[in-house]
C-alpha positions in Angstrom: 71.9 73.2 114.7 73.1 76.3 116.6 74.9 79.2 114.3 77.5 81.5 116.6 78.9 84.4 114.7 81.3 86.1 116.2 82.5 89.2 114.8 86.2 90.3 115.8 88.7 93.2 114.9 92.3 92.4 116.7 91.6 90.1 119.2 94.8 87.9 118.6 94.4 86.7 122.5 91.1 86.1 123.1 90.1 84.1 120.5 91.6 80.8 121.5 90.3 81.1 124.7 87.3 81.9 123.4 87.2 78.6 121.1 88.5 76.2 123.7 85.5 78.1 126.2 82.9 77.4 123.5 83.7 73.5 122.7 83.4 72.6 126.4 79.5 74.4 126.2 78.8 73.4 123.0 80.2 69.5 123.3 76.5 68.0 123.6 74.9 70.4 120.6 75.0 70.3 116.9 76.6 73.2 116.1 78.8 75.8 113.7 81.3 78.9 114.6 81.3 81.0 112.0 84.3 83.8 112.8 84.1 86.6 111.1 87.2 89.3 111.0 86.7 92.5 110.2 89.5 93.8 108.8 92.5 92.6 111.7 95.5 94.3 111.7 97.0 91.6 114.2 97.6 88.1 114.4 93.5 87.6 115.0 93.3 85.6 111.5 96.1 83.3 111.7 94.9 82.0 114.8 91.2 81.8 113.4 92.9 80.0 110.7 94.5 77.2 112.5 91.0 76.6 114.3 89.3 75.8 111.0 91.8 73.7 109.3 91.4 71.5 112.2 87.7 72.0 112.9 85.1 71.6 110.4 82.4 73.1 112.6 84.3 76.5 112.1 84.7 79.0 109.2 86.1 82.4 108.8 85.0 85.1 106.4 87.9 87.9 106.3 87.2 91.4 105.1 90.6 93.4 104.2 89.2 96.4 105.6 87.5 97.4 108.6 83.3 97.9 107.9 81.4 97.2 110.9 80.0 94.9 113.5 76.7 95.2 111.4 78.6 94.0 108.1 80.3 91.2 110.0 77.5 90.0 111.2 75.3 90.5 108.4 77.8 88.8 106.2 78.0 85.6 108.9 74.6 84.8 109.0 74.6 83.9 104.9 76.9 81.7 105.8 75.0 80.0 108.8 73.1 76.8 108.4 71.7 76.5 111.6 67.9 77.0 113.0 68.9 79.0 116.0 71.2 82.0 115.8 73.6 83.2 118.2 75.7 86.3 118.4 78.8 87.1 120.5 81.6 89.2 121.4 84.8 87.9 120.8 86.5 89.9 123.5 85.5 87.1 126.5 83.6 89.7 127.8 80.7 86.8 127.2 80.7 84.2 128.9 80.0 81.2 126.4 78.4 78.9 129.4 75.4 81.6 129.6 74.9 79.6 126.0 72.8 76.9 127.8 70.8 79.6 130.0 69.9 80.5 125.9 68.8 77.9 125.2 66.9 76.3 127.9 65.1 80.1 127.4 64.5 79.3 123.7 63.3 76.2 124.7 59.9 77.5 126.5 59.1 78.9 123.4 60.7 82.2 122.9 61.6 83.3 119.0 64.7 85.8 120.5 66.5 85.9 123.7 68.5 89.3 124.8 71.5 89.6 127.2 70.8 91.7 130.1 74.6 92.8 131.6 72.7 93.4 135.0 76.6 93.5 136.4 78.9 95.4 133.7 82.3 95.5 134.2 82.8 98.2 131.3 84.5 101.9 132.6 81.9 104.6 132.8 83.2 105.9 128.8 81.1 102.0 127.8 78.5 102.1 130.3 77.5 105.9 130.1 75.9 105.8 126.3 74.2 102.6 126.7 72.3 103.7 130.2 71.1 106.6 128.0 70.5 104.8 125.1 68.7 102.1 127.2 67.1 104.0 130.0 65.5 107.1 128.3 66.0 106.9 124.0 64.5 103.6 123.9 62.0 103.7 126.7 60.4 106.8 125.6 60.5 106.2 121.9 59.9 102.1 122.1 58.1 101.6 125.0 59.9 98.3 125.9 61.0 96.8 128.9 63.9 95.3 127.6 66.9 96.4 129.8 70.2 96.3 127.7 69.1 96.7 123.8 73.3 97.0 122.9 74.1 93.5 124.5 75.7 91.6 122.1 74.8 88.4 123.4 71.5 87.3 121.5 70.4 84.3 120.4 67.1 84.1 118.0 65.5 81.9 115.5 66.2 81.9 111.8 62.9 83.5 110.9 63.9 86.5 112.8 66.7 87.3 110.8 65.2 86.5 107.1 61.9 89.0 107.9 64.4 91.7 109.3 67.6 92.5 107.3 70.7 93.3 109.3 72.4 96.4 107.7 74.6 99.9 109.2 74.5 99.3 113.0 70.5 98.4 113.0 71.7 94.4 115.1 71.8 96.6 118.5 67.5 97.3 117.8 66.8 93.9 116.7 64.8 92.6 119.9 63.1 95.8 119.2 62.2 95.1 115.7 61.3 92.0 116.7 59.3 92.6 119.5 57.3 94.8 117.1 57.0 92.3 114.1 55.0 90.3 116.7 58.0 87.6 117.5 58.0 86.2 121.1 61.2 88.2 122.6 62.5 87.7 126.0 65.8 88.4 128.2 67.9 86.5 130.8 70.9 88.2 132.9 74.3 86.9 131.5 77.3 86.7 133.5 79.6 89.7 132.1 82.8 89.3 132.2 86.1 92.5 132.8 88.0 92.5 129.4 91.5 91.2 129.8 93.5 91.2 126.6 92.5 93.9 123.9 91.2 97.3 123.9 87.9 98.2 123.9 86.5 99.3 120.2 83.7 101.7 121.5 83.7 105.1 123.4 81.4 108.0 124.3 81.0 109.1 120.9 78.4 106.2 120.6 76.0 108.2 122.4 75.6 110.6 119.3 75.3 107.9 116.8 73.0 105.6 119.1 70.5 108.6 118.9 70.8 108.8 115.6 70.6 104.8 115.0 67.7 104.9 117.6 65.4 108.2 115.8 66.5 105.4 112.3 65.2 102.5 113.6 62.0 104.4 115.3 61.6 105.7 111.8 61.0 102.2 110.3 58.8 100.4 112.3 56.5 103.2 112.8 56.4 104.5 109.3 58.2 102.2 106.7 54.5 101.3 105.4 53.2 104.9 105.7 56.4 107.4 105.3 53.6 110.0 103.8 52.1 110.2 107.7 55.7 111.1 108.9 56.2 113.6 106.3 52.8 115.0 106.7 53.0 116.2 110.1 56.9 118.1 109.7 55.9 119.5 105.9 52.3 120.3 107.9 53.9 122.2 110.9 55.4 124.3 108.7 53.2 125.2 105.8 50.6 125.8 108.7 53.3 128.4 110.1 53.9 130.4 107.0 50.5 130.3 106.0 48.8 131.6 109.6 51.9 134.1 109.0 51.6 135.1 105.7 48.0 135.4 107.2 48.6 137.9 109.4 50.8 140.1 107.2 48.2 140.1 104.5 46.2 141.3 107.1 47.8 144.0 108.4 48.9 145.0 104.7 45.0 145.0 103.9 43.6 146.7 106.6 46.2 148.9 107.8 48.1 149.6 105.1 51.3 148.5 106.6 54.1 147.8 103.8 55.7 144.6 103.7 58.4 145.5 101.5 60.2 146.2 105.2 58.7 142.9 106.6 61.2 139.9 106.5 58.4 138.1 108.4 57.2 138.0 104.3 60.2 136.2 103.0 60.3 133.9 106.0 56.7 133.3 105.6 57.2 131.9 102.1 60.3 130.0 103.2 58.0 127.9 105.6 55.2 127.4 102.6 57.4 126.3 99.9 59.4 123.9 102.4 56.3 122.3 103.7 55.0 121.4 100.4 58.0 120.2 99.5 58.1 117.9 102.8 55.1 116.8 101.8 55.7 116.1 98.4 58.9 114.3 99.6 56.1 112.0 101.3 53.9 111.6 98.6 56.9 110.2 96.7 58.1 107.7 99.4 54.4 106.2 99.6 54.7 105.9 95.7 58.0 104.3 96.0 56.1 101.9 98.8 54.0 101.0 96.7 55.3 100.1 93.8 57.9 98.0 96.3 55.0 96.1 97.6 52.9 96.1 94.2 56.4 94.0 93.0 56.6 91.7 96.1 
């Protein structure tokens, strides 16, 4: 069976289209919709509604408030049933019949499949952060060669999802993660589609919390299992500072009588020694934490 979640917010046009789109792709599969609104101020539900009295394959999970693409979809895939996982837009800027091109992908083998928009049709405030994001953030820090990370088109096996939890806005680094974990993770070009009803949810701001979600998700797959390495190096840097400082004005105090009373090197100095043991300390804790997390497991 195939799982699609699509997460929406106000998309009281598209999502019929969308529907009607899907059942002609989907007429020859096993599969479920699960439509997940997050937090609609529209007529998005009712319409969702009248799709899954009528349609068994569907379901909607409604949230009264807006949280997040990364809580909708989190949320739809404990409701999923299905082997192979799907996620989509629900602003037709996917095009469902790329669904087979998935497949036929996940077919050879592949444990995840990512959307490459080789052609957006996004204005420059949409396509600006992700060439960033995607051309410099996560070549230099992952080393990968996918090409569009923030696609929202994926489709993946089950397994992918239950060894790496979906939570905040950590689904745009899942091929990543997986591609790490040692999963099979390849990409096909999908047709991308201009958005005609709606407004567009996302804007330049995205760049700042991309980088942020980015230096996150580096964070855990590099050092999840050995944080005290991470905080090692930063608290190191800058007990080594203070100390070869203090160093120096001991020196000087020693040998040349200089007085430090007049030195604010001496404070700074200490400043740097105190936070780098703390640092490290902080590290020392997370590894116990680590431990006694996998000592439980």
């Amino acid at each position: 069976m195939i799982s699609i979640i699509i997460p929406f917010h106000n998309e009281e046009k598209n999502l019929p289209i969308l529907y009607k789109e899907l059942l002609k792709v989907l007429e020859s599969e096993q599969f479920e919709i699960i439509f997940v609104d997050d937090g609609s101020t529209d007529r998005s539900p009712f319409h969702v509604t009248r799709i899954t009295s009528k349609d068994t394959n569907s379901k909607l999970i409604s949230y009264p408030k807006r949280l997040g693409k990364g809580q909708a979809l989190a949320a739809g895939f404990k409701e999923t049933k299905g082997d192979i996982i799907a996620f989509m837009d629900a602003d037709l800027q996917d095009n469902p019949e790329d669904l087979n091109n998935f497949i036929k992908k996940m077919n050879q083998g592949y444990d995840l499949i990512n959307g490459w928009r080789k052609k957006r049709k996004d204005k420059i405030d949409k396509t600006l952060p992700s060439k960033i994001l995607n051309k410099f953030l996560t070549k230099f820090l992952f080393s990968t060669e996918l090409h569009d990370i923030n696609c929202g088109f994926k489709m993946m096996r089950r397994q992918v999802l239950e060894e790496i939890p979906l939570y905040g806005d950590n689904y745009r680094f899942i091929p990543i993660l997986a591609e790490k974990k040692g999963f099979r993770v390849g990409e096909i070009e999908v047709d991308h589609r201009s958005r005609i009803h709606g407004e567009s949810k996302y804007n330049i701001v995205r760049i700042f919390f991309g980088f942020i979600d980015a230096l996150n998700t580096y964070f855990i797959y590099r050092f999840s299992e050995r944080p005290l390495h991470f905080f090692s190096i930063i608290g190191g840097l800058f007990f080594t500072v203070g100390f070869i400082t203090a160093g120096y004005l001991s020196f000087q105090r020693i040998f040349y009588g200089v007085l430090l009373y007049r030195r604010p090197a001496l404070l700074f100095a200490i400043l740097l020694i105190i936070v780098g043991l703390q640092i490290i300390m902080t590290g020392i804790v997370a590894e116990l934490v680590v431990y006694l997390h996998n000592k439980r497991k």
